[in-house]
C-alpha positions in Angstrom: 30.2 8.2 -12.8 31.6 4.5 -12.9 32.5 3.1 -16.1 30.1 1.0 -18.0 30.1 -3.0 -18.7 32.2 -3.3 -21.6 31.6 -6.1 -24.3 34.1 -8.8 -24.2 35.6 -10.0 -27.5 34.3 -14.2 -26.1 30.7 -12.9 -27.3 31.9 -11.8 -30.7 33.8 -14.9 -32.4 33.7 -13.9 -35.8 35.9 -10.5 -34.2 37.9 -12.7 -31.9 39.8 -13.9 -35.5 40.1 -10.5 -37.2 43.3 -10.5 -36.0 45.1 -13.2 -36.8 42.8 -13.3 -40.3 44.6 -10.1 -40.7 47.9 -11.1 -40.1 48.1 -14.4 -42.4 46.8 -12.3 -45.3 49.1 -9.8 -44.7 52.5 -11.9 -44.3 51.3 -14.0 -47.2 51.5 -10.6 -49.2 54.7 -9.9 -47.5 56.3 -13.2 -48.6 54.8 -12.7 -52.0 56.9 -8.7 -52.3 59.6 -9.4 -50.5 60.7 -12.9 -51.7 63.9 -11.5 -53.0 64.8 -10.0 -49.8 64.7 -13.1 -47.1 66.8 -11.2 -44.8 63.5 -8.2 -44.5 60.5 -10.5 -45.1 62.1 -13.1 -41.8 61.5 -9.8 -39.4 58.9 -9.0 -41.2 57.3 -13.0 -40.6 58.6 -12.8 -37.4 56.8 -9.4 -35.7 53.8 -11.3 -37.3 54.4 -14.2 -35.2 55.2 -12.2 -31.8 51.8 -9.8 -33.1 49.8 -13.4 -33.0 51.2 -14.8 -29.7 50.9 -11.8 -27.7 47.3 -12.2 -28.8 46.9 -15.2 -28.6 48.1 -15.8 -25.0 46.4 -12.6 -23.6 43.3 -12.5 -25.2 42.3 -15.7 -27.1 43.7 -18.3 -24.5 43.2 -16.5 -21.4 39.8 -14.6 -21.9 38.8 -14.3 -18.2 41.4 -11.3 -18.5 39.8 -8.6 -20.7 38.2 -8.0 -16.9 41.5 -6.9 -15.4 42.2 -3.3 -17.2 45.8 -3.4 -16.3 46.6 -7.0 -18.1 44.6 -5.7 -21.3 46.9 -2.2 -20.8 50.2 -4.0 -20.8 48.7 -6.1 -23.9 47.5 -3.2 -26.0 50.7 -1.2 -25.4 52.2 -4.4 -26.4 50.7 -5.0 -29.5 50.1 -1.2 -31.3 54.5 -1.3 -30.5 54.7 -4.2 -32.7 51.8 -2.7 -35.1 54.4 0.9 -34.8 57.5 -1.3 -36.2 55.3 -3.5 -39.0 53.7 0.3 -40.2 57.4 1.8 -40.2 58.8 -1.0 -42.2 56.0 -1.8 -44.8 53.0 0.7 -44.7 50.8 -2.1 -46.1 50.6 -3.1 -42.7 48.5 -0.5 -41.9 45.5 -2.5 -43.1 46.3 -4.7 -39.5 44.8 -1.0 -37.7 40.9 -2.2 -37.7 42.3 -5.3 -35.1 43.8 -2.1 -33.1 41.0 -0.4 -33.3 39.0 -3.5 -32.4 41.4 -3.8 -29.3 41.0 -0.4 -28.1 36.9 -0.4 -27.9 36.5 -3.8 -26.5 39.6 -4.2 -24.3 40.3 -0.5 -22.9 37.5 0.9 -20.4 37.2 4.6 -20.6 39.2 7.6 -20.5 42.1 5.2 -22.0 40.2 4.2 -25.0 40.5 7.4 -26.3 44.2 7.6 -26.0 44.5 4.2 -27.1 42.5 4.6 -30.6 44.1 8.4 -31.4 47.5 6.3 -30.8 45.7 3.5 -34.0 44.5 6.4 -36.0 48.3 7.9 -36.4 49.6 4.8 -37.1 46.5 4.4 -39.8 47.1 8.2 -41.2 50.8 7.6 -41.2 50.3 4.2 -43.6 47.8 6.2 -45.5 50.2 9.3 -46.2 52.9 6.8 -46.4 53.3 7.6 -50.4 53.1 11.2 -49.9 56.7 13.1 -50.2 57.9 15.3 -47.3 59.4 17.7 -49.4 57.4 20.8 -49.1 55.2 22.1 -46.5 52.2 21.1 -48.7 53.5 17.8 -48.3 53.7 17.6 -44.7 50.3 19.7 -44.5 48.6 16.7 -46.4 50.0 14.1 -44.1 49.4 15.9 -41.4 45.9 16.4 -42.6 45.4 12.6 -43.0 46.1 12.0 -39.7 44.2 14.4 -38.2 41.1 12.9 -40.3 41.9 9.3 -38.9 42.1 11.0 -35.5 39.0 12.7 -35.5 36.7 10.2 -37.1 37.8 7.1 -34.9 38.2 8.9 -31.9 34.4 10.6 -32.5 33.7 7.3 -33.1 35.2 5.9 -29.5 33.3 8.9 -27.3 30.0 7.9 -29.6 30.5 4.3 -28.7 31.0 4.8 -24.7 28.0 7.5 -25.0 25.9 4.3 -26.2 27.5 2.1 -23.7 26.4 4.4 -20.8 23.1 4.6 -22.5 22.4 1.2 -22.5 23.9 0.5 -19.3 21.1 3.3 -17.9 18.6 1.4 -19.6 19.9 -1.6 -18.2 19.5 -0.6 -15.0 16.3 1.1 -15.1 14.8 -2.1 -16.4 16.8 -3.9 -13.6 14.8 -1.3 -11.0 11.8 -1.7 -12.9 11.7 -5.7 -12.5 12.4 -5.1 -8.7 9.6 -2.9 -8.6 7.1 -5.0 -10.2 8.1 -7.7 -8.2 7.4 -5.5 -4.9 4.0 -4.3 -6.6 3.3 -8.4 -7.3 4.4 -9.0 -3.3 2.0 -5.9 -2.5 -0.5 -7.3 -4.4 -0.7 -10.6 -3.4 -0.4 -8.7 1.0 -3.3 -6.4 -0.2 -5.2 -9.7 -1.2 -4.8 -11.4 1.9 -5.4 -8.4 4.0 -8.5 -7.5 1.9 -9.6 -11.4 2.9 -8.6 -11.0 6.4 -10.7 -7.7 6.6 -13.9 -9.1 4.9 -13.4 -12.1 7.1 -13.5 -9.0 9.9 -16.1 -7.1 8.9 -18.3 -10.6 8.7 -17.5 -11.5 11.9 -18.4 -7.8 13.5 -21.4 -7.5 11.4 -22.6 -11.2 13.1 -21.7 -9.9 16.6 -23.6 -6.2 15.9 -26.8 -8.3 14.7 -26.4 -10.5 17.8 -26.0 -7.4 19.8 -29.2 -5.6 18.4 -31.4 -8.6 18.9 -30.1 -9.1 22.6 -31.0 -5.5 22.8 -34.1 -5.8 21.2 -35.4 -9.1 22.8 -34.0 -7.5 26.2 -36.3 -4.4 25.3 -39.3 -5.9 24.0 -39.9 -9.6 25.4 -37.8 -9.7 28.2 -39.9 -6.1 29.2 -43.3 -7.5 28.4 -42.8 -10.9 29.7 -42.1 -9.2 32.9 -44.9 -7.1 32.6 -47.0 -10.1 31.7 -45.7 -12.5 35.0 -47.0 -9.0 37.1 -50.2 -8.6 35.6 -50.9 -12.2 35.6 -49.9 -12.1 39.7 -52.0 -9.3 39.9 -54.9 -11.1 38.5 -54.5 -14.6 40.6 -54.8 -11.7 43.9 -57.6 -10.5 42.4 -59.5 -13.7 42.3 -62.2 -12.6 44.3 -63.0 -9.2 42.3 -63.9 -10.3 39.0 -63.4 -6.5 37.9 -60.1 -6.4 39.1 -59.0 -9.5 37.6 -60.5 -9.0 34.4 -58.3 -5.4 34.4 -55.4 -7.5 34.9 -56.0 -9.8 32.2 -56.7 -8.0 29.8 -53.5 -5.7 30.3 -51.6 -9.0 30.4 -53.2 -9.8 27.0 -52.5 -6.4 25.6 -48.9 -6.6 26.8 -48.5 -9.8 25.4 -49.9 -8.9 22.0 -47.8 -5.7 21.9 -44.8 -7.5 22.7 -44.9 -10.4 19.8 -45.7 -7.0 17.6 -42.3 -5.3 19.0 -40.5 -8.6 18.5 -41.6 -8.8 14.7 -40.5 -5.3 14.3 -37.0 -5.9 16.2 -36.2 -9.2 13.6 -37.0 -7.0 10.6 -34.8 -4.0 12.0 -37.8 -1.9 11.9 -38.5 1.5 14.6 -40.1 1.0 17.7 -44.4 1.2 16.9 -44.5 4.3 18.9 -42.6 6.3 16.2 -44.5 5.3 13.3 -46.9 7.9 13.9 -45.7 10.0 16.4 -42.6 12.3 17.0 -40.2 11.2 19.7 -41.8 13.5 22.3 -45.4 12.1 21.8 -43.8 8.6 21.2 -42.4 9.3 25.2 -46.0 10.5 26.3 -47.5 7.5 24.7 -44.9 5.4 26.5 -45.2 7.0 30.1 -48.7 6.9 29.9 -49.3 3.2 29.2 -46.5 2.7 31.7 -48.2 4.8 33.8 -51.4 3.3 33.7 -49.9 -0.7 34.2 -47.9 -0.6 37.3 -49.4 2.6 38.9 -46.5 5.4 39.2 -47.3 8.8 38.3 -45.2 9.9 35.2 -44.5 13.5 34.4 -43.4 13.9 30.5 -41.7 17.1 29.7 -39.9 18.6 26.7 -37.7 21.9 26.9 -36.0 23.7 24.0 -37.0 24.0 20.1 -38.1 20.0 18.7 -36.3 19.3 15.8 -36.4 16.7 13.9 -33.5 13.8 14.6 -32.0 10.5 12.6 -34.3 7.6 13.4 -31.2 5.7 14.9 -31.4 8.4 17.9 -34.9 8.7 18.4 -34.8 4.9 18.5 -32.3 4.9 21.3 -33.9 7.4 22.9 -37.2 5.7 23.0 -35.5 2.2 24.4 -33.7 3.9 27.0 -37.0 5.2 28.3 -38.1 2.5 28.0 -35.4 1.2 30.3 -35.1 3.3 32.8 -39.2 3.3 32.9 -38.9 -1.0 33.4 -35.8 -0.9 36.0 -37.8 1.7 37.6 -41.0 -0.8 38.1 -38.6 -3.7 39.0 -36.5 -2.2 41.7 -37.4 1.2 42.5 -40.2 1.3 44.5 -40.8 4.9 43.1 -44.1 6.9 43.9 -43.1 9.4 41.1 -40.9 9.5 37.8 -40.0 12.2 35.6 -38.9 12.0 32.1 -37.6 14.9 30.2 -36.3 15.6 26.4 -34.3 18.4 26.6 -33.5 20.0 23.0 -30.1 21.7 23.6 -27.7 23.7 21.3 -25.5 20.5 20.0 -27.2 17.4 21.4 -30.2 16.1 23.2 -30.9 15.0 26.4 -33.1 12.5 27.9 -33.5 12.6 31.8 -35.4 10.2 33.6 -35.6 10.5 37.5 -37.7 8.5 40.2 -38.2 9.1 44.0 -37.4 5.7 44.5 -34.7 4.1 47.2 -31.6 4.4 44.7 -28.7 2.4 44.4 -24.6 2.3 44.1 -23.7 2.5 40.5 -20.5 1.9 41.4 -21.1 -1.2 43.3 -23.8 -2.3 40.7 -21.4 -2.0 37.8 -18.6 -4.3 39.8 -20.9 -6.5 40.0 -21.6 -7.1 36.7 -24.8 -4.9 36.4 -28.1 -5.5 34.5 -28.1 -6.0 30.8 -30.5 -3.4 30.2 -28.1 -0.8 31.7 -25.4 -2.3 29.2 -27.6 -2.5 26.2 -28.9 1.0 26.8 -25.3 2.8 26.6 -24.4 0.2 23.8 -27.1 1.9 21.7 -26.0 5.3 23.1 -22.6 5.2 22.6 -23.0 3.6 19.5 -24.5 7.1 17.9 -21.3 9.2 19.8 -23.3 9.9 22.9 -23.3 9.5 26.8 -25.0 7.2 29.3 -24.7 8.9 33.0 -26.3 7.1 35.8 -26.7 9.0 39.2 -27.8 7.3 42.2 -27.2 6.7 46.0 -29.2 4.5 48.6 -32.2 6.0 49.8 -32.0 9.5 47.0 -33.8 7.6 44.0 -31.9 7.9 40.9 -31.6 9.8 37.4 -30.3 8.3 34.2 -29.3 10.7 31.3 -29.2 10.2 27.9 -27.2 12.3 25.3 -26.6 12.1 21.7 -25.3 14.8 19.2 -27.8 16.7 17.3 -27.3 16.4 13.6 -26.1 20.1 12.4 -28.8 21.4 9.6 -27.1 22.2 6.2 
């Protein structure tokens, strides 16, 4: 354990002076007993002068030294010598002991305070028993006695003191480690504020790009669909010019398409599910789908579902639907398919969408160097989005199968 901060006598003036206060009152008392012995009182005057200088000089004048322990040694031995002499010649000089005493707590770090106020407290006993005879052992018993008291209450009082001093230098120091920590707690703060910015800045920014995302994904799904679907039907219908049945077929499924699309784009801007779900469960919503598909560009469709239905989050029954939807519009745009087959597959963990044509395939991977369609990309974005799979299979002249998995919510 290192020794605690001691108090230095330059923050106590009115203690600075005990001693030499102490030492004119006493050799004016000596000068006023021993005036008719000048030969005893000029020693006597004279260890009170070398007393005051050796104070004086090592203390008073030169206080940057109470730091060096072995200056403030050399000084305290120093001074309780010339206290020894002054006690031995005139025991009323024991009254200079509380400037010893004052010495020994304030100059002398511990262990050797101890040493150094027992050494006070015999010299304090010893002028205190000075006017008891040594002539019996009762005698010496009694002085010995008062010495020992002196002893034990100032030296008590020296381990009491460097007890508090340790105390308050562990308080010290605690309040020193708590200012450092509430000063990293205050740096913390003031990172976790700026981070807490930074992150709501981050989460603004993502939550723009998702919405830009879902209404790419939507417009791609809904207008960008029908308005193709629209063009056809309204090609169809300038072919059909001389069969006023035929074009009147195509024009009024390029008027339903059209009125079903500005329907689907409402519903996309207001983050609604796809019409076909409002009443229907995703396999009928599928049929419902196929069919019209079905029925607008031609292509026989067969709709399947295998396993036990249950029930799924809106979310996946939503991405379900558009990839269907997907698959069903890439098939009409560069398939050339005579036949399509889309099945919902209820398994174990997940479900599966499969949609397969006859048509004359493609290279995925040539299709995804090239950048690919956004529909392909929108279609896994809302797949992988809800933890699932997008697999696309397809080679030249084989036709082509995309499949569709997403978890299946485990019942409670």
């Amino acid at each position: 354990m290192t020794s605690p901060a001691r108090p230095r006598l330059l923050w106590l003036p009115a203690l600075r002076y005990a001693t030499y206060v102490l030492l004119g009152l006493l050799a004016i008392f000596t000068a006023v007993l021993k005036r008719s012995a000048p030969g005893s009182l000029l020693i006597d005057l004279a260890l009170c002068a070398v007393a005051a200088a050796w104070a004086l000089w090592l203390v008073t004048l030169h206080p940057s030294w109470q730091d060096r322990p072995r200056v403030m040694a050399v000084f305290f031995t120093g001074f309780v010598v010339v206290m020894a002499v002054l006690v031995v010649r005139d025991p009323w000089f024991g009254f200079l002991t509380p400037a010893g005493y004052l010495y020994a707590f304030f100059l002398l770090p511990w262990p050797w305070r101890l040493p150094g106020t027992v050494a006070v407290a015999i010299l304090a006993g010893a002028a205190q028993a000075s006017p008891i005879p040594k002539a019996t052992t009762l005698d010496l018993t009694s002085w010995a006695a008062i010495i020992a008291l002196n002893v034990f209450i100032m030296g008590g009082a020296a381990w009491a003191t460097w007890r508090g001093e340790i105390r308050d230098d562990e308080r010290d120091r605690m309040l020193a480690e708590l200012n450092v920590a509430n000063h990293r707690l205050e740096e913390s703060l003031a990172e976790n504020k700026g981070l807490h910015e930074q992150l709501l800045a981050q989460a603004r920014e993502t939550g723009m790009l998702d919405e830009r995302q879902r209404l790419a994904r939507e417009i791609h799904d809904t207008l960008a669909q029908g308005l193709t679907g629209i063009i056809a039907q309204l090609q169809a219908a300038g072919q059909a010019a001389g069969d006023p049945a035929g074009w009147r077929r195509h024009h009024d499924a390029a008027t339903g398409l059209a009125r079903e699309s500005l329907s689907e784009a409402r519903r996309s801007v207001d983050a609604l599910r796809p019409q076909p779900l409002e009443s229907a469960r995703l396999a009928d919503a599928l049929g419902h789908v196929a069919q019209r598909w079905s029925a607008l560009h031609g292509i026989t469709v067969q709709v399947g579902t295998t396993g036990t239905v249950r029930p799924l989050p809106l979310e996946a029954e939503s991405a379900l639907l558009r990839a269907a939807q997907e698959a069903l519009a890439n098939v009409a745009r560069h398939a050339q398919a005579t036949r399509v087959a889309l099945t919902l597959s209820y398994l174990q963990h997940e479900v599966a969408l499969d949609v397969r044509d006859d048509g004359r395939g493609f290279d995925p991977a040539a299709s995804a160097a090239g950048g690919g369609g956004f529909g392909l990309a929108a279609m896994r974005q809302r797949i992988e989005a809800l933890s699932g799979t997008l697999q696309v299979e397809s080679e030249p002249g084989a036709g082509a199968v995309i499949s569709a998995r997403v978890p299946q919510p485990v019942s409670p």
